[in-house]
FIDODREN-730053 format. One record per atom (N, C-alpha, C): atom name; residue in one letter; x, z, y; residue number from 1. Coordinates in steps of 0.05 Angstrom, whole numbers, always signed. Example, Ala and Ser with C-alpha at 12.3 -4.5 7.8 and 13.67 -1.06 7.14 Angstrom:
REM FIDODREN-730053
+------+------+--------+--------+--------+-----+
! atom ! type !     xx !     zz !     yy ! seq !
+------+------+--------+--------+--------+-----+
!    N !    A !   +264 !   +156 !   -114 !   1 !
!   CA !    A !   +246 !   +156 !    -90 !   1 !
!    C !    A !   +264 !   +156 !    -66 !   1 !
!    N !    S !   +257 !   +142 !    -45 !   2 !
!   CA !    S !   +273 !   +143 !    -21 !   2 !
!    C !    S !   +258 !   +157 !     +1 !   2 !
+------+------+--------+--------+--------+-----+
//
This chain:
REM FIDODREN-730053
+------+------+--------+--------+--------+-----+
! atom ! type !     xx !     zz !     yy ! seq !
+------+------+--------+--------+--------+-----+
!    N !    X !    +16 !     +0 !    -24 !   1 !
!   CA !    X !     +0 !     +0 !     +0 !   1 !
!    C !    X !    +17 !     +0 !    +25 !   1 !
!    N !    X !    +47 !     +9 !    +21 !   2 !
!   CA !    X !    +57 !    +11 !    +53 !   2 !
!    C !    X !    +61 !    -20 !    +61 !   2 !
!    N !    X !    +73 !    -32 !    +37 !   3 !
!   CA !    X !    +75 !    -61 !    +50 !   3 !
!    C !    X !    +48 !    -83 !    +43 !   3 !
!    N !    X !    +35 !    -75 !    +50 !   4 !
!   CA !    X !     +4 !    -92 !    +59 !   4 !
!    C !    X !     +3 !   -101 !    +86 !   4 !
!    N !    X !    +12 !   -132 !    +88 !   5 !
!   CA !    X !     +5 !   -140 !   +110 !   5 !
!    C !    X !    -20 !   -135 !   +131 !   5 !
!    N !    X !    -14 !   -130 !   +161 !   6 !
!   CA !    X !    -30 !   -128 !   +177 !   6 !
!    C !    X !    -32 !   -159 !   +196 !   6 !
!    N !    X !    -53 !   -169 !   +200 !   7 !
!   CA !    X !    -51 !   -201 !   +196 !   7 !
!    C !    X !    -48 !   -201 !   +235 !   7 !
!    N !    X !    -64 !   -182 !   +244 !   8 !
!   CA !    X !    -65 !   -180 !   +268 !   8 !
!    C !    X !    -65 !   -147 !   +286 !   8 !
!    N !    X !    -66 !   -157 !   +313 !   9 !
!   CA !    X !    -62 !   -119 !   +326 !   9 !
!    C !    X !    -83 !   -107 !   +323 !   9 !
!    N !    X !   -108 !   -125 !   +328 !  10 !
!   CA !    X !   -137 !   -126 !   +325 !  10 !
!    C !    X !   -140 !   -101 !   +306 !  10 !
!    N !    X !   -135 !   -111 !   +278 !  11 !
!   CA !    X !   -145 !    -97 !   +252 !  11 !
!    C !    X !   -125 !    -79 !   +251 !  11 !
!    N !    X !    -94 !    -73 !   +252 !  12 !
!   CA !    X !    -77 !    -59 !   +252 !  12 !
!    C !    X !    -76 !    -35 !   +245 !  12 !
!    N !    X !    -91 !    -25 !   +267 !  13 !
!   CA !    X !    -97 !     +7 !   +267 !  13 !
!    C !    X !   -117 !    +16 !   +253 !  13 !
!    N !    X !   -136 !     +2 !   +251 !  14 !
!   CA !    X !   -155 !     +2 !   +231 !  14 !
!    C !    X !   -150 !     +3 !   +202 !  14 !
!    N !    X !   -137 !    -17 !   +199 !  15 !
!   CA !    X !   -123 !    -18 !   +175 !  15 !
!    C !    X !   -104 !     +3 !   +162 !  15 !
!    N !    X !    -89 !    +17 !   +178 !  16 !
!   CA !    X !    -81 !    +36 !   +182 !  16 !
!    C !    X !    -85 !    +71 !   +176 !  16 !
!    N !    X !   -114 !    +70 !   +184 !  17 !
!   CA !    X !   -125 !    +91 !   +183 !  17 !
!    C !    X !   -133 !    +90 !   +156 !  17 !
!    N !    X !   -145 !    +61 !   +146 !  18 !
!   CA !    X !   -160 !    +61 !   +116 !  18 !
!    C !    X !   -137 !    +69 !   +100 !  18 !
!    N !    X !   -112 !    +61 !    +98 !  19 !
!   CA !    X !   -100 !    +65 !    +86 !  19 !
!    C !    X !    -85 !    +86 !    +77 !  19 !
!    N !    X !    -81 !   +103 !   +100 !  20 !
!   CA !    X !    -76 !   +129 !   +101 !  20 !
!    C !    X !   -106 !   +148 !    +81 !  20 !
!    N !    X !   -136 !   +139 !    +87 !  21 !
!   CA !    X !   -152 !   +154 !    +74 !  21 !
!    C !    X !   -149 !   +154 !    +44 !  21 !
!    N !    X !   -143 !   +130 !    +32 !  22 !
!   CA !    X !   -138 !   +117 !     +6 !  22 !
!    C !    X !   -120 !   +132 !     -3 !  22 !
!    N !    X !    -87 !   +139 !     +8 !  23 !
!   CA !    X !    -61 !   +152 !     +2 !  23 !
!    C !    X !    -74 !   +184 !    +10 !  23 !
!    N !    X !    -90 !   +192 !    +22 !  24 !
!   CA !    X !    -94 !   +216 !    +14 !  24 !
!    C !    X !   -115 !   +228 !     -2 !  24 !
!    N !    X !   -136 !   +212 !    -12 !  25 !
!   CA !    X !   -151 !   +214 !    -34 !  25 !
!    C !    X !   -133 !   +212 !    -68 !  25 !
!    N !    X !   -116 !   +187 !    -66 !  26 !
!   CA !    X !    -95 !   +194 !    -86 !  26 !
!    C !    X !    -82 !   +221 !    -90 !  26 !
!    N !    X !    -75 !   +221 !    -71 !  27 !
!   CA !    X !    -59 !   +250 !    -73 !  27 !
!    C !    X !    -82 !   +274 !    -90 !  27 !
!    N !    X !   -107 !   +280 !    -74 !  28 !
!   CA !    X !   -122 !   +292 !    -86 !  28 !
!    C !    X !   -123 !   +293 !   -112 !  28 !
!    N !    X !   -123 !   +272 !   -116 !  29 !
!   CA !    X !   -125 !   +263 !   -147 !  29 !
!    C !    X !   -109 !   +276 !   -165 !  29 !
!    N !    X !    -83 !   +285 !   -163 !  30 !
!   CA !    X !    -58 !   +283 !   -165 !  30 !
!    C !    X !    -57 !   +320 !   -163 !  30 !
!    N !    X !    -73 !   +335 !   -151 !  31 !
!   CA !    X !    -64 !   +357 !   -148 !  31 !
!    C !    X !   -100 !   +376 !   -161 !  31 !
!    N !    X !   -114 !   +356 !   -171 !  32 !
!   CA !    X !   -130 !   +366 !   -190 !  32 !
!    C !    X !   -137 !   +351 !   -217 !  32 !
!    N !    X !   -152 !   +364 !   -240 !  33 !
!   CA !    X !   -152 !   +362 !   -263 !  33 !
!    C !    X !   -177 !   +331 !   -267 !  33 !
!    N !    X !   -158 !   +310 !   -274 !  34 !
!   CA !    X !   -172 !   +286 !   -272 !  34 !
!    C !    X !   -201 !   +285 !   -293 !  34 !
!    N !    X !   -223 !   +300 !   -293 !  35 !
!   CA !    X !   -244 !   +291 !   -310 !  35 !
!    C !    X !   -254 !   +270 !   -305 !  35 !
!    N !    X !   -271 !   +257 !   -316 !  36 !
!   CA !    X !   -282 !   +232 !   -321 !  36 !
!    C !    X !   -301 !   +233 !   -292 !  36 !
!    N !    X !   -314 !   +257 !   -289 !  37 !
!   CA !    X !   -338 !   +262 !   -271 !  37 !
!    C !    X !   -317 !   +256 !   -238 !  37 !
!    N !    X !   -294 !   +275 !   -236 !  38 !
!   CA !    X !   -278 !   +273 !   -222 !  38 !
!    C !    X !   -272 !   +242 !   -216 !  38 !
!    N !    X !   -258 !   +225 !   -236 !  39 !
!   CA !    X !   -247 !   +196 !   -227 !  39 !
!    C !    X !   -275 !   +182 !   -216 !  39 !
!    N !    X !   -290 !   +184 !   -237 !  40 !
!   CA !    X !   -323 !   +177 !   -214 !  40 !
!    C !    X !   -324 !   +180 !   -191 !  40 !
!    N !    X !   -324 !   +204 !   -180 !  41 !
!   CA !    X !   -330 !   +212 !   -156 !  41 !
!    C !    X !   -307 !   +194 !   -129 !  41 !
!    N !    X !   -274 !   +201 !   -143 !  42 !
!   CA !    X !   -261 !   +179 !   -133 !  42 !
!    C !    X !   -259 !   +157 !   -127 !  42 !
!    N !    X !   -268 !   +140 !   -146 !  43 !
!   CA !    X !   -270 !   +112 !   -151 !  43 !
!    C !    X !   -301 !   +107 !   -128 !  43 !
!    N !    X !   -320 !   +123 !   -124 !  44 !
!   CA !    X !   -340 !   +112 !   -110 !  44 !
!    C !    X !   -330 !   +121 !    -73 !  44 !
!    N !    X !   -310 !   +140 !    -79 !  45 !
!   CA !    X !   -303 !   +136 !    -47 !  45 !
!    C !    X !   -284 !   +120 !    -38 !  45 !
!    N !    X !   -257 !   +111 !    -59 !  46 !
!   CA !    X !   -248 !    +92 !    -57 !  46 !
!    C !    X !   -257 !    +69 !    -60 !  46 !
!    N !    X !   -273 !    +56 !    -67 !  47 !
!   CA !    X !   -284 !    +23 !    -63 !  47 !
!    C !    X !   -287 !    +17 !    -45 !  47 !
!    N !    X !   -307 !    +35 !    -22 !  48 !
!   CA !    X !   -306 !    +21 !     +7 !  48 !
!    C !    X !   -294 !    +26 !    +21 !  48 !
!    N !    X !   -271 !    +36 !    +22 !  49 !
!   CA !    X !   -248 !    +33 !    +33 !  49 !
!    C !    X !   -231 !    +13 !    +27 !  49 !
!    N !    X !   -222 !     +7 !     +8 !  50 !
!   CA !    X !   -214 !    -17 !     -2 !  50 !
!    C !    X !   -218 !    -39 !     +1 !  50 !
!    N !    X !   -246 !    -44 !     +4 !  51 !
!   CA !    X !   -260 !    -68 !     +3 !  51 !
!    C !    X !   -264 !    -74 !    +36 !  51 !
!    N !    X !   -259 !    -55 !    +59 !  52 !
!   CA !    X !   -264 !    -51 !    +82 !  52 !
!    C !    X !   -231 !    -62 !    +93 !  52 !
!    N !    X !   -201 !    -57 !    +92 !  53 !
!   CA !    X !   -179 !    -67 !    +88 !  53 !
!    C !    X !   -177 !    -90 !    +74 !  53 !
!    N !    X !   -192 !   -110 !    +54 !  54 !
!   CA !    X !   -189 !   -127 !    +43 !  54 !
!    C !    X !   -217 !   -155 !    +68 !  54 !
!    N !    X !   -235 !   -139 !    +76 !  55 !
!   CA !    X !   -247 !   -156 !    +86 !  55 !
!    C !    X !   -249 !   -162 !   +112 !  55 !
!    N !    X !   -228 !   -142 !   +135 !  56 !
!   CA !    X !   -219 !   -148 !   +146 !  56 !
!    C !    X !   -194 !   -167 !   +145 !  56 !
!    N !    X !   -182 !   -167 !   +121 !  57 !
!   CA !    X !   -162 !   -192 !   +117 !  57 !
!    C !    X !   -170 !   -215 !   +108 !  57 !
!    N !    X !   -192 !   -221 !    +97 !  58 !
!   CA !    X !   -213 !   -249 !    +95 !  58 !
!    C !    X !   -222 !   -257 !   +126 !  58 !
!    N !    X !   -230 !   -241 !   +137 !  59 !
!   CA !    X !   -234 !   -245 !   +169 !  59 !
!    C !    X !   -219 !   -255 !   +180 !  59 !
!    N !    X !   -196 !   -240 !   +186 !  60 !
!   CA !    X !   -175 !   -254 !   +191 !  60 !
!    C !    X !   -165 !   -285 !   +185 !  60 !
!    N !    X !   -161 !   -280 !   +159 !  61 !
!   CA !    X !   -158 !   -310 !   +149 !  61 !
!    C !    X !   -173 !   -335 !   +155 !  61 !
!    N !    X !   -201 !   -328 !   +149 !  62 !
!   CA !    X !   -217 !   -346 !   +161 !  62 !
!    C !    X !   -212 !   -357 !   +181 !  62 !
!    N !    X !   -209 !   -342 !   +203 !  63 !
!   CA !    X !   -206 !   -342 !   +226 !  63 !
!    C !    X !   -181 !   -363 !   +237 !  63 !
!    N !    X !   -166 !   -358 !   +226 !  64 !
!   CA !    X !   -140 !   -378 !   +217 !  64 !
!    C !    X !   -138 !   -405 !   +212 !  64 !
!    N !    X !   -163 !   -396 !   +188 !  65 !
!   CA !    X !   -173 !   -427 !   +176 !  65 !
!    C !    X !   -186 !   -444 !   +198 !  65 !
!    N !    X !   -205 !   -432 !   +216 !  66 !
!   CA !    X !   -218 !   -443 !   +229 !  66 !
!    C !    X !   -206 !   -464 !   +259 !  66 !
!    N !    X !   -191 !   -452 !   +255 !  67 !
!   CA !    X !   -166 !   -460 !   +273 !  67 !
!    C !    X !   -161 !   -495 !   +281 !  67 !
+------+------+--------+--------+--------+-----+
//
């Protein structure tokens, strides 16, 4: 995650922040007992974060394309 391009200044900080939420939800992870109920609960707060850093980089791109 540290080297994930930031395409623009625009998304930057944004991008930024998601990614920091992502690296400290891991961590959580990491400092309690992984049950199944537990990775659930993870996995549904990590997706839109993820998917929020990935679709600002389709935006971007687009954007590019459109060019």
């Amino acid at each position: 995650m540290d080297t994930l391009p930031t395409t623009t200044s625009c998304y930057a900080e944004r991008i930024a922040i998601l990614q920091q939420q992502l690296k400290r939800m891991l961590n959580q992870s990491r400092q309690q007992s992984c049950t199944p109920e537990f990775l659930a609960l993870l996995e549904r707060q990590i997706q839109p974060l993820y998917a929020a850093i990935w679709a600002m980089h389709a935006e971007v791109e687009q954007d590019c394309d459109d060019r």
